[in-house]
N, C-alpha and C positions, 0 to 999 in steps of 0.2 A: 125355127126355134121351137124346142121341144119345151115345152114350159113346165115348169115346175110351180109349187105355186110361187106365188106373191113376187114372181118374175123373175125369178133365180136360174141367171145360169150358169152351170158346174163349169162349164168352158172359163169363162169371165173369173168365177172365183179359183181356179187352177191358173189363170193369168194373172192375177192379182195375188195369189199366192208366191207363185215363181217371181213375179216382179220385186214382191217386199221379199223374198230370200235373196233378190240380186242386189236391193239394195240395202239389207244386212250386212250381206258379204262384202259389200262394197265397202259398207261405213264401216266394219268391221277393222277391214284394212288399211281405209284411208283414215280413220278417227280412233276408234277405240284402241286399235294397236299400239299407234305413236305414242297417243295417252298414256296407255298402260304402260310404256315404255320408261317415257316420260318423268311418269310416278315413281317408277320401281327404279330409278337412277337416282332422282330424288329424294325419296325413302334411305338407298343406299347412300348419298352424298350423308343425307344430316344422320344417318348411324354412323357414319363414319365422322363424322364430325364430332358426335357426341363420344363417339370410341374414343378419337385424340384429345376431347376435352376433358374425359372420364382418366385418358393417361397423362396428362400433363396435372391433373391436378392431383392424382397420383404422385405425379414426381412431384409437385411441389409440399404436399404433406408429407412425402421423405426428406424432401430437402429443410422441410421445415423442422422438421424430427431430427434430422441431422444436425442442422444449426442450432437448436436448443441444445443436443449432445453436447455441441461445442462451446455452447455458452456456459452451459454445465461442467465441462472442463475447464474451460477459462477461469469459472469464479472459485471453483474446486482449487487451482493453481495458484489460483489470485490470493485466496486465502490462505492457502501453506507458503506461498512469500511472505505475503503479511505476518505471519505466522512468524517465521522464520527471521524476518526484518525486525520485528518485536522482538524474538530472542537476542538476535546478534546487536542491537539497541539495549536490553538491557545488562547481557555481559560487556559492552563496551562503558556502558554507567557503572556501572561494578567496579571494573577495573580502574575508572578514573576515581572513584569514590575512594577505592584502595590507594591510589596512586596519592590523592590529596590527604587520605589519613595518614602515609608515609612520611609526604609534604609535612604535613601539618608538625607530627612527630619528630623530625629531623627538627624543624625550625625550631620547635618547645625545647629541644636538647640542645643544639645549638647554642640559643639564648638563655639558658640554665649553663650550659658549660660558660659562656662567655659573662654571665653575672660570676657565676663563683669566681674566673677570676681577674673581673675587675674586684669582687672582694677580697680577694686571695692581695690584688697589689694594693688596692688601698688599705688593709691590714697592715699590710708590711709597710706601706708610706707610713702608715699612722705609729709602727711601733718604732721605726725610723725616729720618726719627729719625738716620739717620746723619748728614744735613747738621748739624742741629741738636745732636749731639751731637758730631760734628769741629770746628762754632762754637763750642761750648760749652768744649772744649777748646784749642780755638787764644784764645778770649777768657779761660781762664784762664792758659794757655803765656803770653799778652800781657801779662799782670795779674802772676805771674811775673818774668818775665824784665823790667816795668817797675817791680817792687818789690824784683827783684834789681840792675838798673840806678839805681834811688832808695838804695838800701845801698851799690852801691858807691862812689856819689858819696858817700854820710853818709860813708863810710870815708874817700872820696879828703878830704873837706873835713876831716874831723878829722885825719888825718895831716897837713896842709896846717896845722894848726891846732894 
């Protein structure tokens, strides 16, 4: 043994040196590899996972985008029916309003023609009953006055007599 001081020898640390490179290498290969392996699958799993979380919610902010679109056309559509149903609602009020002021006009005319003439016939009943009762009178004034005319002839012959 060549000694060096404090009992060092070069032999011993060049085998101990080579021993922790062998067992470097070794844990290298059997530990730190598969690890690293390991990791970097797993790293790549949850990137990718986060990739298809990052596109899925993606699509779902278009799909969301989209369906507000459509909600937006619906109520856009919804209101020009409305729209639309309001109009053809109030020209069908319209026209019935027309239709009853027509109603209503016919019936006023109607019942104006059919007063005048029920005046029209009870006019004529009524000047009826007067002819016939001015006859009736002038045929008793005749009856009268030719039974007051018969009397005073009875008078005139019996004074005569």
């Amino acid at each position: 043994m060549t000694g060096l001081p404090l009992n060092i020898d070069p032999q011993q640390i060049l085998l101990h040196l080579f021993n922790f490179t062998i067992l470097f290498g070794a844990l290298y290969i059997l530990l730190y590899k598969p690890v690293r392996d390991f990791m970097a699958k797993r790293t790549s799993y949850y990137a990718d996972m986060d990739s298809k979380a990052e596109d899925a919610l993606h699509e779902a902010e278009e799909s969301k985008a989209a369906y507000e679109a459509k909600v937006q056309s619906f109520d856009e559509e919804a209101r020009a029916e409305r729209a639309k149903m309001n109009k053809e609602v109030a020209e069908q009020r319209e026209r019935q309003l027309a239709q009853a002021k027509e109603d209503a006009e016919k019936i006023v005319s109607d019942a104006r023609t059919e007063a005048n003439r029920e005046k029209d016939e009870i006019i004529a009943s009524a000047q009826k009953e007067i002819t016939e009762m001015v006859t009736d009178a002038m045929e008793k004034l005749t009856l009268e006055q030719s039974a007051s005319d018969a009397f005073d002839q009875f008078l005139d012959a019996a004074e005569a007599n």
